[in-house]
KOLPAKOL-265245 format. One record per residue (C-alpha): residue number from 1; residue in one letter; x, y, z. Coordinates in nm, 2 decimals, padded with zeros to 4 digits. Example, Ala and Ser with C-alpha at 12.3 -4.5 7.8 and 13.67 -1.06 7.14 Angstrom:
BEGIN
{num->1 | residu->a | u->01.23 | v->-00.45 | w->00.78};
{num->2 | residu->s | u->01.37 | v->-00.11 | w->00.71};
***
This chain:
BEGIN
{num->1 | residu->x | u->03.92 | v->-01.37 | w->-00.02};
{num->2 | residu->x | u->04.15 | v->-01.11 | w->00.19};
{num->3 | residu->x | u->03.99 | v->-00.83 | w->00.34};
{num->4 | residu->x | u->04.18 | v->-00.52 | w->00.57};
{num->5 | residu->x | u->03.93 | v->-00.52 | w->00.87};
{num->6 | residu->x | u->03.93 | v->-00.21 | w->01.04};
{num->7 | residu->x | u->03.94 | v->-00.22 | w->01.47};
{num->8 | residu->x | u->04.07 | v->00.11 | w->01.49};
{num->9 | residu->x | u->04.33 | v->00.36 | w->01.35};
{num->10 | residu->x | u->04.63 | v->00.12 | w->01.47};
{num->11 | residu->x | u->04.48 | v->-00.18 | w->01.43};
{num->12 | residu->x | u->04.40 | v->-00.25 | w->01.10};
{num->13 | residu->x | u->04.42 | v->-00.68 | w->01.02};
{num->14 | residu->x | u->04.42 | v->-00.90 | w->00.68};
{num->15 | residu->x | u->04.16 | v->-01.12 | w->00.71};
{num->16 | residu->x | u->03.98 | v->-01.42 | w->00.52};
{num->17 | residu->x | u->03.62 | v->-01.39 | w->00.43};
{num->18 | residu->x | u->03.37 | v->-01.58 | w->00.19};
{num->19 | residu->x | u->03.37 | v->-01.44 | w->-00.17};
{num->20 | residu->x | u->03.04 | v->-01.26 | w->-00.15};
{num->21 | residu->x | u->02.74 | v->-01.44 | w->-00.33};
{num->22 | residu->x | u->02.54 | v->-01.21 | w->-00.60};
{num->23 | residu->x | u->02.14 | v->-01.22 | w->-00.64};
{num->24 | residu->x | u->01.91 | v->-01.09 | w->-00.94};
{num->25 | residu->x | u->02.04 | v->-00.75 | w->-01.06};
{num->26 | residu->x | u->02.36 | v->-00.75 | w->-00.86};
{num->27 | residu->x | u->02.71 | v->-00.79 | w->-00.96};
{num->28 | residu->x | u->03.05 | v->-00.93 | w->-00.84};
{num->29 | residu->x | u->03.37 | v->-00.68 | w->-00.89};
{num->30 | residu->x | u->03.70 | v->-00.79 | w->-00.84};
{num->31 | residu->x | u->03.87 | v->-00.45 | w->-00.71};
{num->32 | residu->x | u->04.19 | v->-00.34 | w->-00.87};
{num->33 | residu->x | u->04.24 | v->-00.01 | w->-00.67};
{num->34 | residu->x | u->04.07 | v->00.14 | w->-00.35};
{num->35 | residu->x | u->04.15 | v->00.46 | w->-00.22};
{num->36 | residu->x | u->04.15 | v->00.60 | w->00.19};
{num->37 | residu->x | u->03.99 | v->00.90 | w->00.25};
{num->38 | residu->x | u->04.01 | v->01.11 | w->00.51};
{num->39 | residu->x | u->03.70 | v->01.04 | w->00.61};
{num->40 | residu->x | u->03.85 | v->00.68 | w->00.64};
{num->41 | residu->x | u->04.06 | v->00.78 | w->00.96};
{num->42 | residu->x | u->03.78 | v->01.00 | w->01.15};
{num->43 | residu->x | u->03.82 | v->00.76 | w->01.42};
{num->44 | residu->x | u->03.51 | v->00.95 | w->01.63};
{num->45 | residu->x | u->03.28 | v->00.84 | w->01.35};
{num->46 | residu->x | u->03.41 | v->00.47 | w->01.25};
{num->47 | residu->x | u->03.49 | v->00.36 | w->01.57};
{num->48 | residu->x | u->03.15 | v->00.31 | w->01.67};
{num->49 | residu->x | u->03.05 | v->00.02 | w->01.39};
{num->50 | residu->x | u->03.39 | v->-00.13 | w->01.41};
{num->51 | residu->x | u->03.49 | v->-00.41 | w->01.28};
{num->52 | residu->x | u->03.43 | v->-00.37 | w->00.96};
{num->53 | residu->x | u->03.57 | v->-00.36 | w->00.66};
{num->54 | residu->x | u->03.60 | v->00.03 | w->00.53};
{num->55 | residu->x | u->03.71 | v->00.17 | w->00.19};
{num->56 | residu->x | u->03.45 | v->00.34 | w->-00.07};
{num->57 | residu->x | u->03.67 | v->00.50 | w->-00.36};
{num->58 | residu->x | u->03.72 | v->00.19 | w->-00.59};
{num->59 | residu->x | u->03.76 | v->00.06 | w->-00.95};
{num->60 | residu->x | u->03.78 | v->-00.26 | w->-01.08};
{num->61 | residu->x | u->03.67 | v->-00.57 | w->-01.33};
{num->62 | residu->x | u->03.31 | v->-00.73 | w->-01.32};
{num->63 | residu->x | u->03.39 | v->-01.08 | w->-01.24};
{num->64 | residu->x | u->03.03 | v->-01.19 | w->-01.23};
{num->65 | residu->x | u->02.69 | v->-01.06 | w->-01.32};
{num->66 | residu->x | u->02.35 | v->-01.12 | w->-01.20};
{num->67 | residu->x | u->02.04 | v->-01.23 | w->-01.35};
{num->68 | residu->x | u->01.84 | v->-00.92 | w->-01.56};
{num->69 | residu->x | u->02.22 | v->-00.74 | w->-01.58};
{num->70 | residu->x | u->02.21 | v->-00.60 | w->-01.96};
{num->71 | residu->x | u->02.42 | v->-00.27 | w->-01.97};
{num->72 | residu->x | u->02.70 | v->-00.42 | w->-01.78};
{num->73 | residu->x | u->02.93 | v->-00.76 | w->-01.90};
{num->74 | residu->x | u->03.18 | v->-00.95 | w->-01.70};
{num->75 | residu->x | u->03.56 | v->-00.80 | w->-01.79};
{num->76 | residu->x | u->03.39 | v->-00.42 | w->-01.80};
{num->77 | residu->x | u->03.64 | v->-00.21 | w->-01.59};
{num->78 | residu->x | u->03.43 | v->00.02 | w->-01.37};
{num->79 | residu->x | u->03.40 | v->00.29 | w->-01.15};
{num->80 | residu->x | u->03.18 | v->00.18 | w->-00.88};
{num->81 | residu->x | u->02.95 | v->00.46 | w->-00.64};
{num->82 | residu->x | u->02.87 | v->00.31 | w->-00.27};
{num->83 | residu->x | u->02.56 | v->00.52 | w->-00.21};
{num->84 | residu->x | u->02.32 | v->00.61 | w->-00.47};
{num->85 | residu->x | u->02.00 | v->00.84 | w->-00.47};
{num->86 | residu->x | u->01.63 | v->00.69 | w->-00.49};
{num->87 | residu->x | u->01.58 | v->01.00 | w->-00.75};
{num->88 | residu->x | u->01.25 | v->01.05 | w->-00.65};
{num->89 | residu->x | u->01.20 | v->01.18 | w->-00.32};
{num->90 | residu->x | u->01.11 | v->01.58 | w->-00.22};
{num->91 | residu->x | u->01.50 | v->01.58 | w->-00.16};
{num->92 | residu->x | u->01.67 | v->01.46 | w->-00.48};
{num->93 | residu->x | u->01.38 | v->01.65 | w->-00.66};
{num->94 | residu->x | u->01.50 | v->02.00 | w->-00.54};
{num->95 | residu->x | u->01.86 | v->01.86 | w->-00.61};
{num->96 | residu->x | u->01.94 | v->01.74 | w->-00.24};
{num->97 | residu->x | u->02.07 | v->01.44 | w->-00.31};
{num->98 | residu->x | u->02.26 | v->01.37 | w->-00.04};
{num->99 | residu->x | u->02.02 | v->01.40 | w->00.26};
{num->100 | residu->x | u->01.83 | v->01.14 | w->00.10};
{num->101 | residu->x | u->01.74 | v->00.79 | w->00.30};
{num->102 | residu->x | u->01.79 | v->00.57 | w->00.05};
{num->103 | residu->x | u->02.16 | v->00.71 | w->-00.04};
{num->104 | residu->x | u->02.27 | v->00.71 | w->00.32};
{num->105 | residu->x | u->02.10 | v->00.31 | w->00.32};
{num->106 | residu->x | u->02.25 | v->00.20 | w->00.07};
{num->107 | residu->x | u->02.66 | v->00.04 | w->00.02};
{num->108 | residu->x | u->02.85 | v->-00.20 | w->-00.14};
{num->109 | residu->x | u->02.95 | v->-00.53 | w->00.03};
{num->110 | residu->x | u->03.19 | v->-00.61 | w->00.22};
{num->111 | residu->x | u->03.37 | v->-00.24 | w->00.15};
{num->112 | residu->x | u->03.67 | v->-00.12 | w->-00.12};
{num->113 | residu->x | u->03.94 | v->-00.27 | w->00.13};
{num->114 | residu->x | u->03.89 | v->-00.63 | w->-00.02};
{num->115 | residu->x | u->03.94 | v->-00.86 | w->-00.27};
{num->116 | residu->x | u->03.54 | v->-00.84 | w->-00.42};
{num->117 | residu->x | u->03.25 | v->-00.69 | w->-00.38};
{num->118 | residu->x | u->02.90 | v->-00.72 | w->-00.43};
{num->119 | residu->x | u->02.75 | v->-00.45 | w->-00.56};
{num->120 | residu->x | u->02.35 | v->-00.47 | w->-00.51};
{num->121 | residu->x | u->02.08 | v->-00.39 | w->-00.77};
{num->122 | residu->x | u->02.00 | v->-00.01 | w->-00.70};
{num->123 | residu->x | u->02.37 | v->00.06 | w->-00.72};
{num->124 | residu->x | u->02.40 | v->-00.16 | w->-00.98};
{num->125 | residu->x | u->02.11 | v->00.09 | w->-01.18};
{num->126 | residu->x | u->02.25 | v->00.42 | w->-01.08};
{num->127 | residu->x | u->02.61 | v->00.38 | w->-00.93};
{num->128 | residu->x | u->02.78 | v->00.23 | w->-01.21};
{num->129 | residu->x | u->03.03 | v->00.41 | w->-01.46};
{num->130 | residu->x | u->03.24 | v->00.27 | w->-01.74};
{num->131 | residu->x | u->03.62 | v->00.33 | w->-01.67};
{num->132 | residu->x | u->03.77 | v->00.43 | w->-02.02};
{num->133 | residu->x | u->04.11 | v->00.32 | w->-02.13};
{num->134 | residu->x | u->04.24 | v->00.66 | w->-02.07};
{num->135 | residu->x | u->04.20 | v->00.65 | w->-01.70};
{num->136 | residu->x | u->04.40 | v->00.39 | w->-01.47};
{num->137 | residu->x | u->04.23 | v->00.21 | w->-01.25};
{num->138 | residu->x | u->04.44 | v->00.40 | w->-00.94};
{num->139 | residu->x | u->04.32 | v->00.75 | w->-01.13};
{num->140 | residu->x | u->03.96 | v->00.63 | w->-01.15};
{num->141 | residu->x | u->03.98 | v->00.61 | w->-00.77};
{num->142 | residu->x | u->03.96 | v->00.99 | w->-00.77};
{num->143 | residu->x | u->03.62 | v->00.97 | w->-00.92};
{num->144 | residu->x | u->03.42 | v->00.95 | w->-00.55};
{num->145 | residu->x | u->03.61 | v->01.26 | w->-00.40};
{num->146 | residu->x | u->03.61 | v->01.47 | w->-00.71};
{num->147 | residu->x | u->03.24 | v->01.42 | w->-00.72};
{num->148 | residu->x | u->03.23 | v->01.56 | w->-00.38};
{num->149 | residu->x | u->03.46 | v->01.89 | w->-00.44};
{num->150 | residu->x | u->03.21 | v->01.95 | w->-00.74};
{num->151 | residu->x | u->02.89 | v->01.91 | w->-00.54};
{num->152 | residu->x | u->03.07 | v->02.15 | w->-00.29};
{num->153 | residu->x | u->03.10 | v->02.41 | w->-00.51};
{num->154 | residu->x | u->02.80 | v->02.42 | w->-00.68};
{num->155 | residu->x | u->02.66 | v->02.47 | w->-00.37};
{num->156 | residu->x | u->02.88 | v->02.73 | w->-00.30};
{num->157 | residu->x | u->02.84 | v->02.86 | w->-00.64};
{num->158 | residu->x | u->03.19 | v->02.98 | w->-00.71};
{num->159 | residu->x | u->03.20 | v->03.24 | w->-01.02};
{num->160 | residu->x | u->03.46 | v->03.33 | w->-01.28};
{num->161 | residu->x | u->03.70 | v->03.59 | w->-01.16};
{num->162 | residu->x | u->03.61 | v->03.51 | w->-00.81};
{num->163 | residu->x | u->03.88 | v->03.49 | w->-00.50};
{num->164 | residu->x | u->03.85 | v->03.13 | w->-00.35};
{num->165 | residu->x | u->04.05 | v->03.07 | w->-00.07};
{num->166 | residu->x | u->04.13 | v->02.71 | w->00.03};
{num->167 | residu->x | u->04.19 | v->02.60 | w->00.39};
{num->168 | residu->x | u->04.37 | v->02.27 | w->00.47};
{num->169 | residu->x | u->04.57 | v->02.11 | w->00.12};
{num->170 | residu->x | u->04.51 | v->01.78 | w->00.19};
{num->171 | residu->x | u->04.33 | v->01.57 | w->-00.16};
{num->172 | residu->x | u->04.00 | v->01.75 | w->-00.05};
{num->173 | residu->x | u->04.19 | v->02.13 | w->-00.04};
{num->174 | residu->x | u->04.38 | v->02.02 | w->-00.37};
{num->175 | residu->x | u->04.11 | v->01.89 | w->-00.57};
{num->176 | residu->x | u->03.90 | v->02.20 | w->-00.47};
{num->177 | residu->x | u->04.22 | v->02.40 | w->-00.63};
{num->178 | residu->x | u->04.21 | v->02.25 | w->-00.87};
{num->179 | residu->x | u->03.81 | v->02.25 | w->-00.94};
{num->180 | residu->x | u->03.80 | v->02.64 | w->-00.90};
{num->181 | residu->x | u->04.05 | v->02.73 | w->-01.14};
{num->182 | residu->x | u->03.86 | v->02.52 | w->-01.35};
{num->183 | residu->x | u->03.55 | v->02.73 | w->-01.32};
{num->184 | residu->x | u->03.70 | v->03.03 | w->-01.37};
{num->185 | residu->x | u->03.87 | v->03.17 | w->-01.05};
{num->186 | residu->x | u->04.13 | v->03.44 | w->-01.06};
{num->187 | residu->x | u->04.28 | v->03.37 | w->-00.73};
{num->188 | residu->x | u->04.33 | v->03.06 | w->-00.54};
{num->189 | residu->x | u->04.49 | v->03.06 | w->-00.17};
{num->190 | residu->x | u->04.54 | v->02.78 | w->00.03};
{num->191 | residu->x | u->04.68 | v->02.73 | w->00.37};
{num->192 | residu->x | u->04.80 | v->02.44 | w->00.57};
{num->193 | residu->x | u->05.00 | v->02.36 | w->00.86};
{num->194 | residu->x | u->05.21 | v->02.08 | w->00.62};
{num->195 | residu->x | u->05.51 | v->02.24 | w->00.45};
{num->196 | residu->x | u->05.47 | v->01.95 | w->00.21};
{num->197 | residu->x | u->05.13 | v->01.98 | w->00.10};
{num->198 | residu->x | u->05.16 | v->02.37 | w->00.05};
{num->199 | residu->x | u->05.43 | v->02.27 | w->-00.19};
{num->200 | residu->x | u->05.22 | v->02.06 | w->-00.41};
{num->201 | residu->x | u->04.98 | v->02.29 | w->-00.37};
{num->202 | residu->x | u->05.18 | v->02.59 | w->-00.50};
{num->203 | residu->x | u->05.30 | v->02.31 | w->-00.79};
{num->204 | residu->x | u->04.95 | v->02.25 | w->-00.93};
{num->205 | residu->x | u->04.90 | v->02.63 | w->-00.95};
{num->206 | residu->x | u->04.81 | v->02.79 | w->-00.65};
{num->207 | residu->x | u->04.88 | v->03.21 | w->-00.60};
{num->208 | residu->x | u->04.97 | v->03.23 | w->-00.27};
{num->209 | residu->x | u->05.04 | v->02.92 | w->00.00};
{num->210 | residu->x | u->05.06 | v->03.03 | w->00.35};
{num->211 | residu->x | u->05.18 | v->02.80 | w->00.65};
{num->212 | residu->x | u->04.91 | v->02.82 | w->00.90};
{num->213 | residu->x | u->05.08 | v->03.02 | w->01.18};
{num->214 | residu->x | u->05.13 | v->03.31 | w->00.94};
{num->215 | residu->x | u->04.91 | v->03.62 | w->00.95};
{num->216 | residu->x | u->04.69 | v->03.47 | w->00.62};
{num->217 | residu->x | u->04.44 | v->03.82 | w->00.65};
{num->218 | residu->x | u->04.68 | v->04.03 | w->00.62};
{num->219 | residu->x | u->04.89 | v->03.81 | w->00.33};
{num->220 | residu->x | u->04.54 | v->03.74 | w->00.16};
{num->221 | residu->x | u->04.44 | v->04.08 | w->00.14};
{num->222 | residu->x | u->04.81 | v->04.19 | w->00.01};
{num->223 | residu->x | u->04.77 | v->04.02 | w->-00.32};
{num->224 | residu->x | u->04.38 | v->04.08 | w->-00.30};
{num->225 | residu->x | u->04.43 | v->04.50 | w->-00.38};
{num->226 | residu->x | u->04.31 | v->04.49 | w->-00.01};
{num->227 | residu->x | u->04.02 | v->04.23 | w->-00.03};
{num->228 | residu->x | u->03.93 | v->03.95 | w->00.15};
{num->229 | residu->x | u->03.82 | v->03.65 | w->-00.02};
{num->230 | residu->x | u->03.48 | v->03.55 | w->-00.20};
{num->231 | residu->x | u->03.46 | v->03.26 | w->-00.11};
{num->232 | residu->x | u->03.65 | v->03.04 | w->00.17};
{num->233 | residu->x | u->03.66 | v->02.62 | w->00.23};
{num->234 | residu->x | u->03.72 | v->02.44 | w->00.50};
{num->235 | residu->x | u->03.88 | v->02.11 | w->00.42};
{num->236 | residu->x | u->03.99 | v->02.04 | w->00.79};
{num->237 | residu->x | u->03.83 | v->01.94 | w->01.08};
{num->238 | residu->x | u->04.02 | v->02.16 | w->01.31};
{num->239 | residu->x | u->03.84 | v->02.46 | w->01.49};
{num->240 | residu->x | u->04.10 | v->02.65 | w->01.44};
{num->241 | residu->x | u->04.03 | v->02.59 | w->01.06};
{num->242 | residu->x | u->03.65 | v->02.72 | w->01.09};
{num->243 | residu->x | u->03.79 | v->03.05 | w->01.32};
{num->244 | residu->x | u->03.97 | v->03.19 | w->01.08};
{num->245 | residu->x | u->03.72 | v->03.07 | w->00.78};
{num->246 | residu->x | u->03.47 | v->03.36 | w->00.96};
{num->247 | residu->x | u->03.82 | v->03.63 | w->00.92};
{num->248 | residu->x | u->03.88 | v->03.54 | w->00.59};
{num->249 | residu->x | u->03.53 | v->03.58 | w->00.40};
{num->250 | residu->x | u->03.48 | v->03.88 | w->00.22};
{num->251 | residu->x | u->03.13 | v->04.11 | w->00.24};
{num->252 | residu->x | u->02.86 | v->03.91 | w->00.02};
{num->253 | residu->x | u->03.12 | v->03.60 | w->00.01};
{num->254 | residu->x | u->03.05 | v->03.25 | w->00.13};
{num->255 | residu->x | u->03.22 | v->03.01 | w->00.33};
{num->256 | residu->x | u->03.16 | v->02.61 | w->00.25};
{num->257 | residu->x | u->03.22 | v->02.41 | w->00.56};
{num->258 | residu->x | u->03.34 | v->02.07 | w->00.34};
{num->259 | residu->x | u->03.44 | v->01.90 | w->00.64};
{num->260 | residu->x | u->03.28 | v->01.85 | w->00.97};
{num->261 | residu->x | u->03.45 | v->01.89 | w->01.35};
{num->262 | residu->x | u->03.47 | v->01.62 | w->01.57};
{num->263 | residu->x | u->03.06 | v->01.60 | w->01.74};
{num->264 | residu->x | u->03.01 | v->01.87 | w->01.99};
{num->265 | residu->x | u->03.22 | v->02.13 | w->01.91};
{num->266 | residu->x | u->03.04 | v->02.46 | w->01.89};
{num->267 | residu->x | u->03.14 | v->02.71 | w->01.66};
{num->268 | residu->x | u->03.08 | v->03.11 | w->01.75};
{num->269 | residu->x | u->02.94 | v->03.30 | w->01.44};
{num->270 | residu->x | u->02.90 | v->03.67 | w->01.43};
{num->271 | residu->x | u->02.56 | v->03.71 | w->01.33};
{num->272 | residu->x | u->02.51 | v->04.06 | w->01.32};
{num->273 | residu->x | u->02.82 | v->04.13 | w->01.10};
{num->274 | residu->x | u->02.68 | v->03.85 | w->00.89};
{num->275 | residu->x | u->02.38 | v->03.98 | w->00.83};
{num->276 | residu->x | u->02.49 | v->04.30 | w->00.75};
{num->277 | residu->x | u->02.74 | v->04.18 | w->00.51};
{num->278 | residu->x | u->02.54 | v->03.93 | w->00.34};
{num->279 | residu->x | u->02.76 | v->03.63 | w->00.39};
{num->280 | residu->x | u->02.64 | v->03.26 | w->00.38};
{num->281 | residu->x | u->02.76 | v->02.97 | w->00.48};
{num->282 | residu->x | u->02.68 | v->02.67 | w->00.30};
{num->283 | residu->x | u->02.77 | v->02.32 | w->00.38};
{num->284 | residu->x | u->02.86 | v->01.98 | w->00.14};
{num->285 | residu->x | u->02.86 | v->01.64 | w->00.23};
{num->286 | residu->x | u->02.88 | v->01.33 | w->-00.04};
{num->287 | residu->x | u->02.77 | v->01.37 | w->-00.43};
{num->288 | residu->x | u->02.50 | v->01.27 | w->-00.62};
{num->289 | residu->x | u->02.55 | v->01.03 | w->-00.97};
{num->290 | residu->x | u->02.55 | v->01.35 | w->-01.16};
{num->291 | residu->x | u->02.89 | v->01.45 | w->-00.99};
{num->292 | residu->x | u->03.03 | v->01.12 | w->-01.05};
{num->293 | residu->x | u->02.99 | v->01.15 | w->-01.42};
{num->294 | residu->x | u->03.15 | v->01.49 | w->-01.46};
{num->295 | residu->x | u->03.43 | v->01.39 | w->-01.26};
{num->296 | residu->x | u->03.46 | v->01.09 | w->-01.48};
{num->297 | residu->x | u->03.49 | v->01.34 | w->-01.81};
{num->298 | residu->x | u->03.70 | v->01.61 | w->-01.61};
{num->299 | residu->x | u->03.97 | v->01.29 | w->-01.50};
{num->300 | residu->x | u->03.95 | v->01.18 | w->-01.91};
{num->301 | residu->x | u->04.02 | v->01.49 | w->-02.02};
{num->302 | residu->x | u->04.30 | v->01.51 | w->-01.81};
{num->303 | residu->x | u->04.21 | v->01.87 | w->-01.65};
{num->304 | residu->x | u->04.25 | v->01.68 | w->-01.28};
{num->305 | residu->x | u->04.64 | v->01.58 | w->-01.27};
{num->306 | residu->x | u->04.55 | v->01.24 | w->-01.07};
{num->307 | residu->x | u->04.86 | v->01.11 | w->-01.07};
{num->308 | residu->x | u->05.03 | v->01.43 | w->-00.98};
{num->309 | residu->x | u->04.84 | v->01.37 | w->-00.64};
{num->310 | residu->x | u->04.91 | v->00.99 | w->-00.54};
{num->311 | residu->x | u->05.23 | v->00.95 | w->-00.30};
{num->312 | residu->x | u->05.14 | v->00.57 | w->-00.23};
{num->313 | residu->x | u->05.02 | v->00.28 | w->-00.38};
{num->314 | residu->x | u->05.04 | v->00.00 | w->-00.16};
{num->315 | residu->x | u->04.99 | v->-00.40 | w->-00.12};
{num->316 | residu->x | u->04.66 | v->-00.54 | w->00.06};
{num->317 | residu->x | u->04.91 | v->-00.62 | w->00.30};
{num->318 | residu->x | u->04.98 | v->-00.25 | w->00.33};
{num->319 | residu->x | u->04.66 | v->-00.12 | w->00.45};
{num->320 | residu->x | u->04.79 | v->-00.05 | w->00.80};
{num->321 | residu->x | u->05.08 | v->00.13 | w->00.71};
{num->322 | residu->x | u->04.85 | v->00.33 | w->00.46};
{num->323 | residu->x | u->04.60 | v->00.38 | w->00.69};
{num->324 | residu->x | u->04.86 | v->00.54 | w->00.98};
{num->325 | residu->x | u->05.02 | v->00.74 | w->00.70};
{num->326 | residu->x | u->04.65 | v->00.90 | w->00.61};
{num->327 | residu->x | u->04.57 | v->00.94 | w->00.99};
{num->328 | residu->x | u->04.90 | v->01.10 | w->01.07};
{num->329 | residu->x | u->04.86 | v->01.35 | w->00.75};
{num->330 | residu->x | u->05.23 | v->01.43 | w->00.73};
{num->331 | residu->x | u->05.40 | v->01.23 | w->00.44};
{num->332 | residu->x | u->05.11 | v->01.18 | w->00.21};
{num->333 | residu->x | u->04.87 | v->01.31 | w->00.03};
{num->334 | residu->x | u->04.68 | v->01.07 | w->-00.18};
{num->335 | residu->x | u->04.73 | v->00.69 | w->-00.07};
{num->336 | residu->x | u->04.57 | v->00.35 | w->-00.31};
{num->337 | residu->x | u->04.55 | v->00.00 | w->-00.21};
{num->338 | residu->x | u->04.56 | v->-00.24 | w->-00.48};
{num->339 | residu->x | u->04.36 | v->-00.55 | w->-00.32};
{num->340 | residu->x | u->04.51 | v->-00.80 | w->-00.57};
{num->341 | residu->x | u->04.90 | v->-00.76 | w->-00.49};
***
């Protein structure tokens, strides 16, 4: 089978590997669509167990199934999660999912960037949804980063009639729109340093996008009757990003840091005005199975405008161009590759 082993950023190469062999409880998917995530192209943090073969936003057909495999049947179309919870440890029983060993040990094999996978017998149990005819097998790849926006803000615990503002409108910053007006927020503001992405941004139904280099306090607090907001999220990876997060964040507001800085960078934090203004900060990282199902319902119900999002769908062949389009985060915002053109 093909697979798009990843060197680096640049060097991305169509390679042949064995079809992947399945055990007891395990099962053999033949993937129809695999998204890149940003997290994809965070060369700091893949670089270091490269090669490999990367992608974890997929969907596709059950080609074969294991021995003791009774709630799945080869031809199923599925969503399929790469890490899964063990459910039972002090972590995932005080709703922590995603500090748990067993989710961050756990994966699919080779990765969503081939042809197959094997998906093993824990993921098999609790990673596993049914993709209904309603959703496209390019839409169910939203499945794994809606999840995430939801865990984000439940932990951030946005609240109807709320003020959410929205930093970087990249998928992350869009689907985190669009999740909050959901909810029940009043106001959303997003900022970015892409005139293209405010744009889509503004189209699924922002208030107020404002380029980057603008004064946002003083244009957030304009159409805020003089407020800041109640809750800000950081969807970039830029300290510049997490700076004016602190500016932003109204008294008794929270900031969710979604996405992380490069290791080693140090971020100031006025305590003391904190403290006295009651503001947390709160941070998200992955989803647990829950998330996956609601996103499942929110994409079938059409509330999260998938395709509305995807600027490229591309051939196996593609990856590399993909993969320099999502690194260079001008042109795009939501690339696919489909493993079997």
């Amino acid at each position: 089978m093909r697979v798009a082993m990843y060197y680096n950023n640049r060097d991305i190469r169509i390679e042949e590997r064995p079809v992947p062999q399945i055990g007891p409880g395990e099962i053999l998917i033949k993937v129809m669509a695999s998204g890149i995530c940003g997290s994809d192209v965070m060369e700091w943090y893949r670089i270091k167990k490269a090669p490999l073969v990367l992608g974890h936003e997929i969907t596709g057909v059950i080609e074969k199934t294991g021995e003791g495999v009774k709630k799945y049947k080869i031809g199923d179309r599925i969503f399929a999660a790469h890490h899964v919870p063990c459910n039972t440890c002090k972590y995932c029983l005080n709703g922590q999912h995603t500090v748990c060993e067993t989710l961050h040990a756990t994966n699919f094999y080779p990765g969503g960037f081939a042809e197959y996978i094997r998906v093993p017998q824990l993921n098999v149990d609790r990673g596993i949804l049914i993709l209904p005819e309603e959703i496209s097998f390019v839409e169910g790849t939203f499945i794994e980063p809606l999840a995430c926006v939801l865990r984000g803000q439940r932990m951030a615990e946005i609240k109807p009639g709320q003020t959410v503002m929205i930093i970087g409108a990249g998928l992350s910053g869009l689907l985190h729109l669009l999740a909050a007006r959901i909810v029940g927020a009043t106001r959303v503001i997003v900022t970015d340093v892409n005139q293209q992405r405010l744009e889509t941004a503004q189209a699924l139904g922002a208030d107020l996008v404002v380029p980057a280099k603008e004064d946002i306090v003083t244009r957030l607090k304009k159409i805020n009757a003089q407020k800041l907001a109640d809750v800000v999220i950081v969807c970039t990876g830029a300290l510049s990003a997490f700076q004016q997060a602190l500016q932003c964040v109204d008294r008794a507001g929270t900031l969710l840091f979604f996405a992380p800085t490069e290791p080693g960078v140090t971020l100031p934090v006025p305590v003391n005005g904190f403290w006295r203004q009651s503001i947390k900060i709160v941070h998200s990282y992955g989803s647990s199975p829950l998330d996956a199902g609601i996103a499942l319902e929110l994409l079938r119900a059409k509330m999260i405008p998938a395709q509305k999002m995807i600027t490229h769908t591309l051939a196996m062949s593609e990856t590399a161009l993909g993969f320099k389009l999502v690194s260079e985060a001008k042109e795009c915002i939501k690339v696919i590759i489909e493993p079997q053109r």
